[in-house]
N, C-alpha and C positions, 0 to 999 in steps of 0.2 A: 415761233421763230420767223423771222422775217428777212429780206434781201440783206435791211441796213444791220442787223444785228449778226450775221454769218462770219463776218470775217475776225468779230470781240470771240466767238467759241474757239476759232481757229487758233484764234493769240492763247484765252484761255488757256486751251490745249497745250500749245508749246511752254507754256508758261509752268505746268504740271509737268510736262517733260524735260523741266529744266533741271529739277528735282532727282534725276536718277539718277547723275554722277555722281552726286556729293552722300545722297545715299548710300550710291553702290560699298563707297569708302568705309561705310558703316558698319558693313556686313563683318561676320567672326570670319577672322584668315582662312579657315580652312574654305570655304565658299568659292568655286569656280566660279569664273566669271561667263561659262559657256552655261553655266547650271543656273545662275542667277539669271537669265534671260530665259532659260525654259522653266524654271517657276515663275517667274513675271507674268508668264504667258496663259498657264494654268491656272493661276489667284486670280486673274484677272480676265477670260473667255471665258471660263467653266460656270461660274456665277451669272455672269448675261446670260449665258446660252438655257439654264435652268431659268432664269426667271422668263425669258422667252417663251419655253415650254409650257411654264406655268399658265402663263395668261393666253396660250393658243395661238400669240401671234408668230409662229415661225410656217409659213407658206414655202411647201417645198417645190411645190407646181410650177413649173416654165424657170426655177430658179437656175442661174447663170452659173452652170460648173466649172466653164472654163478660165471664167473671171476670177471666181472664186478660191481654186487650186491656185492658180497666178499668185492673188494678195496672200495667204497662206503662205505658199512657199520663201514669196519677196520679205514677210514678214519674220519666218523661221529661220529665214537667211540674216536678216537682220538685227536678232539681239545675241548672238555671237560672236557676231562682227562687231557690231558698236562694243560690249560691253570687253571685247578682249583688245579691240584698239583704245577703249579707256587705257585699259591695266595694263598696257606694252609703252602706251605715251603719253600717260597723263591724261586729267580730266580734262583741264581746259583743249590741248592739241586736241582730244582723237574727241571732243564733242565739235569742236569749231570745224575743221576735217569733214566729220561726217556730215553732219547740219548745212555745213559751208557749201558744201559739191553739192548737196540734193539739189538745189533751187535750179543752179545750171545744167544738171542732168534733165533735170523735170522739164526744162523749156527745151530743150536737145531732143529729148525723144518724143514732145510732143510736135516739135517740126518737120523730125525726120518719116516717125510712121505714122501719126494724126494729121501730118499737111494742116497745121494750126500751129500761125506764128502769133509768138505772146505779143501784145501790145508795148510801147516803147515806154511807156512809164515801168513795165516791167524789168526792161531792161537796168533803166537808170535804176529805180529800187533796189533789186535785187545788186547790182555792181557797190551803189552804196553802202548796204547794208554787210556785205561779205566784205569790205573794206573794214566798216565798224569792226566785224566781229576779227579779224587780222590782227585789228590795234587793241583789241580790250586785250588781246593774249600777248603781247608783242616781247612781253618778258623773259630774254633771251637766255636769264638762270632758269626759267623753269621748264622750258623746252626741251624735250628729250625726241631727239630725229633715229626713230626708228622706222627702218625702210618697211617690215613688217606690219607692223604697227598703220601706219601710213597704208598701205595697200588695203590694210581692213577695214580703216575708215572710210576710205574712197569706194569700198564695197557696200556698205553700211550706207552711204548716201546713194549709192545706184539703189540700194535694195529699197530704202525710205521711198524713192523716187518714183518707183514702178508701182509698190503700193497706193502711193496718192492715186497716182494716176487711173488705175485701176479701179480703186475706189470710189474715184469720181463718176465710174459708169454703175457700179454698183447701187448706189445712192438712187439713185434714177428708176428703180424699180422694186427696192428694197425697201423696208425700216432700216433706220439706223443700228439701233440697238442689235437687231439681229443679225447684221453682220459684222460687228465686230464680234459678240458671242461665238456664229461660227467659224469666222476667217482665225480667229486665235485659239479655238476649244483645235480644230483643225493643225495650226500649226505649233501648239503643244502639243499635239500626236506625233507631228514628224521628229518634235526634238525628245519625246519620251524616253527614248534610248539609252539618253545621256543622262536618266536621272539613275540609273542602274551600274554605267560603266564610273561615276564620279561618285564621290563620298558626299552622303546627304545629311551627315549628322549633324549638321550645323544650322540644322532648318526647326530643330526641339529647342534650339537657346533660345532666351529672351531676345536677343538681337537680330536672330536670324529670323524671329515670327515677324516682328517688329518692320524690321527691312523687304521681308515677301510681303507683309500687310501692304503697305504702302507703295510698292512696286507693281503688285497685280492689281488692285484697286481702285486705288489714286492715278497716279501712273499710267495704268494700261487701259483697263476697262473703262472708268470716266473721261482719261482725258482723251482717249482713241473713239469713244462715243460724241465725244465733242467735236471733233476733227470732220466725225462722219457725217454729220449734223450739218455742221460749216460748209465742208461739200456739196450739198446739195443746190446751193447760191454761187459759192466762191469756185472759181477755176482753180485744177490740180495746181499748176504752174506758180498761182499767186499764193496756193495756199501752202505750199511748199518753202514761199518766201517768207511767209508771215510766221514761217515754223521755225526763224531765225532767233523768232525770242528765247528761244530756249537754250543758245549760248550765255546769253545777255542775264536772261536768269540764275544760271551756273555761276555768273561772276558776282553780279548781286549778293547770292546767298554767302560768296565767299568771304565777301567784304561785311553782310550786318551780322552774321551769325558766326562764320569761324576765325574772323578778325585777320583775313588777309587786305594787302594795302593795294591799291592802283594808282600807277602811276596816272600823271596827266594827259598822257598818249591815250590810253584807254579810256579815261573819261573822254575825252574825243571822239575816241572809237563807239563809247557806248550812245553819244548825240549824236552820230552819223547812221547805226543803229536804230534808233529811233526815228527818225528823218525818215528811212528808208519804209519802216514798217508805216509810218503815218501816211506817207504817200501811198500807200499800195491799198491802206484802208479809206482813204477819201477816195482814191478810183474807184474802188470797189462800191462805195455809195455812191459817186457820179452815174455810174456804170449801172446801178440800181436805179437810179430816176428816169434815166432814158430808156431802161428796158421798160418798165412802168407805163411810162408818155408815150413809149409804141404801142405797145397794148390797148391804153386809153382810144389812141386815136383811130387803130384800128376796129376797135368797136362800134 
C-alpha cells in the first residue's frame, strides 16, 4: 500500500459499510438491533484476532492500553447506537445522521484536544459532501423525526469519530489487522451481556446466519481492516469524510437492487457527494507528492 492508494481503502471501506442498513432490514424480526451490533462485532474481531494468534504476529510488548480501551469502548458504543437510530428513524435519517455528524465531530475534537486545524479543502469537502448527503435523503414522506432516534445518531457519529481518531495513533505502532481483531474481540466482550438478556434464536435461521455472515465479515472485520490500513497515510479528520460514502452507498443499493426511485434533488445530492469525496482524494495525493518531494530533498 502506498500514500496515493490510502484514501481508495478508506472509500472501499465506507463503501462496505454502506451495506449494513439495508442488511440490517434483512435480519428475521425477532433480531434486536442492540444484538445485531454485538454479533457484528463477534463474527467479525474473534476471526482476525485468531488468525493473528495463528501467525504470532500479535506483539503485546509496549502495546497502547489506553488507546486501545478508548477504540473498544467508542466502538461498543457505537453499534447500538447506530443500529437502534436505524430502527427508531429509518435507514436513510439515522445512516446520514450518524455518518453526517462524524466528519464535523472528527475535525472538532481534533482542534480542540490535538491543537490540529484540518486543512481548508477539508472544510469546503466535508460542508459539501454533508450537503449531498441532506439531499439524496430530502424525501419529506420518508422521514420519521424522532427526538430519540436522533440523539442516538448523533452518539453513533461522536462514538465513529473518537474511534478514527484514535485509531489513527494506533496505526502508528500497530499492524492493522491486529487491532482491529483486538479493539472488537475487546468490545464484543463489553457488549456480551446482551447476547444473554435478548432473545438469540434468530441467529440458527438461514437469514439470520446469512445477515451475521455478512455483518461480522464483510462489514466489520474487512472493511474496518481497510479503514485501518487507510490510516496509516490518511488523516482521521479526512478519513472520516471520505466515510461519507457510505450514505451514498445505502441510496445506490436502494435504487439498483430494491427498486426505490430518487428524486432529482438527490441525484444532485449524490454529485455534490461525489465532488466532495473527489476533492478530499486528489488532496490527499497532492498531499502525498509533497510529503514525498520533502523527503527527496531532505535527503
Amino acid at each position: 500500500m502506498t500514500e496515493k492508494t490510502a484514501p481508495f481503502l478508506v472509500l472501499l471501506a465506507a463503501i462496505l459499510w454502506g451495506t449494513t442498513g439495508t442488511v440490517q432490514t434483512l435480519a428475521p424480526s425477532t433480531a434486536h438491533p442492540v444484538v445485531i451490533g454485538a454479533v457484528r462485532l463477534l463474527v467479525g474481531g474473534i476471526p482476525l484476532l485468531l488468525i493473528v494468534l495463528l501467525q504470532g504476529k500479535l506483539r503485546l510488548k509496549n502495546w497502547p492500553l489506553k488507546e486501545t480501551l478508548l477504540a473498544s469502548l467508542s466502538m461498543a458504543c457505537y453499534q447500538p447506537l447506530f443500529f437502534s437510530a436505524v430502527t427508531m428513524t429509518g435507514v436513510a435519517i439515522g445512516t446520514v445522521i450518524a455518518i453526517g455528524s462524524a466528519p464535523v465531530l472528527s475535525g472538532i475534537i481534533e482542534w480542540v484536544f490535538m491543537k490540529k486545524s484540518p486543512a481548508k479543502v477539508w472544510w469546503y469537502s466535508t460542508i459539501l459532501s454533508i450537503i449531498g448527503c441532506l439531499m439524496i435523503f430530502i424525501n419529506k414522506e420518508s422521514v420519521t423525526v424522532d427526538p430519540y432516534g436522533i440523539v442516538m445518531a448523533l452518539g453513533a457519529g461522536l462514538s465513529f469519530a473518537v474511534y478514527a481518531l484514535v485509531s489513527g495513533k494506533l496505526v502508528e505502532t500497530q499492524s492493522s489487522v491486529a487491532i482491529v481483531g483486538v479493539v472488537f474481540t475487546i468490545s464484543a466482550l463489553i457488549l456480551s451481556p446482551l447476547l444473554v438478556i435478548f432473545d438469540m434464536s434468530w441467529i440458527t435461521e438461514g437469514r439470520g446466519i446469512a445477515v451475521s455472515f455478512h455483518l461480522g465479515i464483510i462489514a466489520t472485520g474487512l472493511a474496518y481492516f481497510l479503514f485501518a490500513r487507510g490510516l496509516i497515510y490518511v488523516p482521521s479528520s479526512t478519513a472520516v469524510t471520505l466515510s461519507l460514502a457510505e450514505p451514498l452507498t445505502a441510496a445506490l443499493l436502494g435504487v439498483f437492487f430494491i427498486g426505490e426511485d430518487l428524486a432529482l434533488t438527490s441525484w444532485l445530492g449524490i454529485g455534490f457527494l461525489l465532488v466532495g469525496i473527489g476533492m478530499l482524494i486528489l488532496y490527499s495525493r497532492s498531499s502525498s507528492r509533497d510529503v514525498a518531494r520533502d523527503r527527496a530533498i531532505s535527503l
